[in-house]
C-alpha positions as CSV (number, residue, x, y, z in Angstrom):
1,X,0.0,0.0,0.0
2,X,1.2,3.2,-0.7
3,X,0.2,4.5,2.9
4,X,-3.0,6.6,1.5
5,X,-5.1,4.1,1.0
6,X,-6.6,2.1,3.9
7,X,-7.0,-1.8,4.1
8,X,-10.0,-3.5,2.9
9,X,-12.0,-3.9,6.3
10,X,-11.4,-7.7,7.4
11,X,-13.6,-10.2,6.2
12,X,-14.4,-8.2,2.7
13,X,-13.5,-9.7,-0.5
14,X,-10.5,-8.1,-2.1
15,X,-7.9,-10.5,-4.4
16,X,-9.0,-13.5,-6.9
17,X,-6.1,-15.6,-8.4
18,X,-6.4,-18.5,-10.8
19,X,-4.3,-21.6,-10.1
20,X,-4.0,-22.8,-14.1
21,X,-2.3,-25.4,-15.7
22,X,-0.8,-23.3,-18.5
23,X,0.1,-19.6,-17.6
24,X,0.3,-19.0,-21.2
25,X,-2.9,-20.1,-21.9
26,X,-4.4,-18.8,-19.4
27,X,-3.5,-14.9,-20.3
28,X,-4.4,-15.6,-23.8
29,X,-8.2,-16.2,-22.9
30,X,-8.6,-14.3,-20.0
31,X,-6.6,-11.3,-21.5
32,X,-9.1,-10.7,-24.9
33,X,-11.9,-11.7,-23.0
34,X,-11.2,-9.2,-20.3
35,X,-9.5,-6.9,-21.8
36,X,-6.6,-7.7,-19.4
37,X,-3.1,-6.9,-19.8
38,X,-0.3,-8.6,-17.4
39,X,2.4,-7.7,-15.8
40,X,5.2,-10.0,-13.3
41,X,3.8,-10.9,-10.2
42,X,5.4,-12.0,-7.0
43,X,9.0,-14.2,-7.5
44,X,8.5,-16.5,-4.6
45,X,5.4,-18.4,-5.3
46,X,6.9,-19.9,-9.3
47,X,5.6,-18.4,-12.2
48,X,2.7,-15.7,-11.5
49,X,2.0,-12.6,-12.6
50,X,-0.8,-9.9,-12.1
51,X,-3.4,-8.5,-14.1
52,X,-4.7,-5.5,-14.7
53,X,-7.5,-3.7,-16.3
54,X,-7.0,0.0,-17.2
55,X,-3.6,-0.1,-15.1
56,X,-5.6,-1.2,-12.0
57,X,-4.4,-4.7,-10.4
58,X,-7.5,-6.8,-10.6
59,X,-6.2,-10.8,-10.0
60,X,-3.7,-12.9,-10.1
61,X,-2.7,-15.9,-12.5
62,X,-0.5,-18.5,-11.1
63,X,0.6,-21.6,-12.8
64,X,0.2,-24.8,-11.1
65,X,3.1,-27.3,-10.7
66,X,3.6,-29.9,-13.4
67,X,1.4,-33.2,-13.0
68,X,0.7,-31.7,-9.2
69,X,-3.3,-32.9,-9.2
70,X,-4.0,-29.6,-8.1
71,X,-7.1,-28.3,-9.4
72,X,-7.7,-25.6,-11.5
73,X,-9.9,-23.5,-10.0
74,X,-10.1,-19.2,-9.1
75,X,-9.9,-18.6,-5.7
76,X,-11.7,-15.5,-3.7
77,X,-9.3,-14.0,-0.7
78,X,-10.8,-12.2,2.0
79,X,-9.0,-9.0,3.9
80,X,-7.2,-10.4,7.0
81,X,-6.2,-8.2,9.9
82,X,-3.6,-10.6,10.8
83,X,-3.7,-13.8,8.9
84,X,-2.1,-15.9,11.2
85,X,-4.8,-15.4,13.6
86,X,-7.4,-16.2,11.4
87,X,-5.9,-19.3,9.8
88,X,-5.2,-20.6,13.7
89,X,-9.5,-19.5,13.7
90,X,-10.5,-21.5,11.2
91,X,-8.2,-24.9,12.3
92,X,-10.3,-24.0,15.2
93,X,-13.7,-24.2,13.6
94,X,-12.9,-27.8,11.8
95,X,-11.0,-25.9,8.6
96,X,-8.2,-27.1,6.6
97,X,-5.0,-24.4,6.2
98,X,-3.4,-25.6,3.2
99,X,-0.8,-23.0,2.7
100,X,0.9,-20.5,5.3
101,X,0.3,-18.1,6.6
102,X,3.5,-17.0,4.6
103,X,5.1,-13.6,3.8
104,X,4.4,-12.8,0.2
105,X,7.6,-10.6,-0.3
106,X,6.6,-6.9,0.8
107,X,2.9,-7.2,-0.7
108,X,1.2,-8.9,2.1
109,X,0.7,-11.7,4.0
110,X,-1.4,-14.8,2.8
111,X,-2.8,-18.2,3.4
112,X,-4.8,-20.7,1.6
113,X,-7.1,-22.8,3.0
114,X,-10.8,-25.0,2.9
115,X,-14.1,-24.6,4.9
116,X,-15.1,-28.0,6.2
117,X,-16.6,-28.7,3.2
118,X,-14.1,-28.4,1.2
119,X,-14.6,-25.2,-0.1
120,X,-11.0,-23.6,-0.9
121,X,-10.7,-19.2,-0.2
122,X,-7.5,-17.4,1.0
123,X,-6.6,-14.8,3.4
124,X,-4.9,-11.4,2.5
125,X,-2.8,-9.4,4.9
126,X,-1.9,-6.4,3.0
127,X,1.0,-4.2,3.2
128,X,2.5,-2.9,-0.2
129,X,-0.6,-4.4,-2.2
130,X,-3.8,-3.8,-0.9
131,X,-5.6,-5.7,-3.2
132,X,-8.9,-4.3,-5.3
133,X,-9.0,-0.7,-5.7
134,X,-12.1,1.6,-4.4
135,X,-14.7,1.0,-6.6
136,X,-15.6,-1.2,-9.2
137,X,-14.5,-0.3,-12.9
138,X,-15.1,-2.3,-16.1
139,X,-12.7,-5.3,-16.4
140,X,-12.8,-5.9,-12.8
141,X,-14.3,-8.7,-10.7
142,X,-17.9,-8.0,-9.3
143,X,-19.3,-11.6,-7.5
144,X,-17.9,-14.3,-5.9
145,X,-20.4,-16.7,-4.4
146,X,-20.2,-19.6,-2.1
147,X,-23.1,-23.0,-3.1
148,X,-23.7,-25.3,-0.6
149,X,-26.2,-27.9,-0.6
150,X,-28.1,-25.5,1.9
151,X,-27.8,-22.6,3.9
152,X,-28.2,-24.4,7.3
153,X,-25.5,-26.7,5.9
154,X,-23.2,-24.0,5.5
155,X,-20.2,-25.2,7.9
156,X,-19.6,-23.1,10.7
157,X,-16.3,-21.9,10.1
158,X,-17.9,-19.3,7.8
159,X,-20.4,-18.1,10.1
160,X,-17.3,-17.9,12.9
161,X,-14.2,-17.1,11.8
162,X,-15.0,-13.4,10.6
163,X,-12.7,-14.4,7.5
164,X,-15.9,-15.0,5.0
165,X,-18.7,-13.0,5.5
166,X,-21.1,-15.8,4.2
């Protein structure tokens, strides 16, 4: 962050990154389709970069390891006031933490994880990069939306943990 602009309050949706099989591929669909252009992302989590609509950062693309059985899926991260609270919060409430809480060079601080159902978000603690700008411009991402077979089934990590506000 550049130190004028605030953190997304905690809880709020404000990154989406792919996980693709083919980084290539993946920038040549979403970047017409879009209208998308991409620049280097982060260095320590293998080949990533960023994209951005109108200069604005608006997701991330990150290419899966070869043959790693991954899926291939976007994921929605929520604003974290400390990450490492809330990833200790949802182990807590019967969630899986699948990756860190680790330090994303001087951008932030993130984890992956999974509701008890299986359901895979992240965590975003920014610093340098606070993730979506103010307001919502063309080429940006407007919904991301949790299905579970129904409401009363939704596990109760998301109604606890403050990180989803399902």
């Amino acid at each position: 962050m550049t130190g004028t602009e605030p953190a997304h309050p905690q809880g709020t949706p404000c990154w989406a990154s792919l996980s693709a099989s083919d980084l290539d591929a993946a920038q040549k669909f979403y970047g017409p389709l879009l209208g998308w252009e991409f620049v280097p992302g982060l260095r320590g989590v293998g080949p990533y970069v960023r994209a951005l609509a109108e200069g604005r950062p608006v997701a991330g693309i990150g290419e899966l390891p070869y043959r790693s059985g991954l899926p291939v899926d976007w994921i929605t991260y929520f604003a974290a006031d400390s990450a490492d609270e809330l990833a200790q919060r949802i182990r807590d409430h019967g969630g899986t933490v699948a990756v860190g809480p680790l330090d994303s060079e001087l951008a932030g601080r993130l984890a992956v994880a999974a509701d008890p159902q299986g359901a895979a978000f992240g965590l975003w603690q920014a610093r340098e990069l606070r993730g979506w700008p103010e307001g919502r411009e063309a080429g940006d991402p407007a919904w991301s939306e949790l299905v579970t077979p129904s409401r009363s089934a939704r596990p109760p990590s998301t109604r606890a943990c403050s990180a989803c506000p399902c």
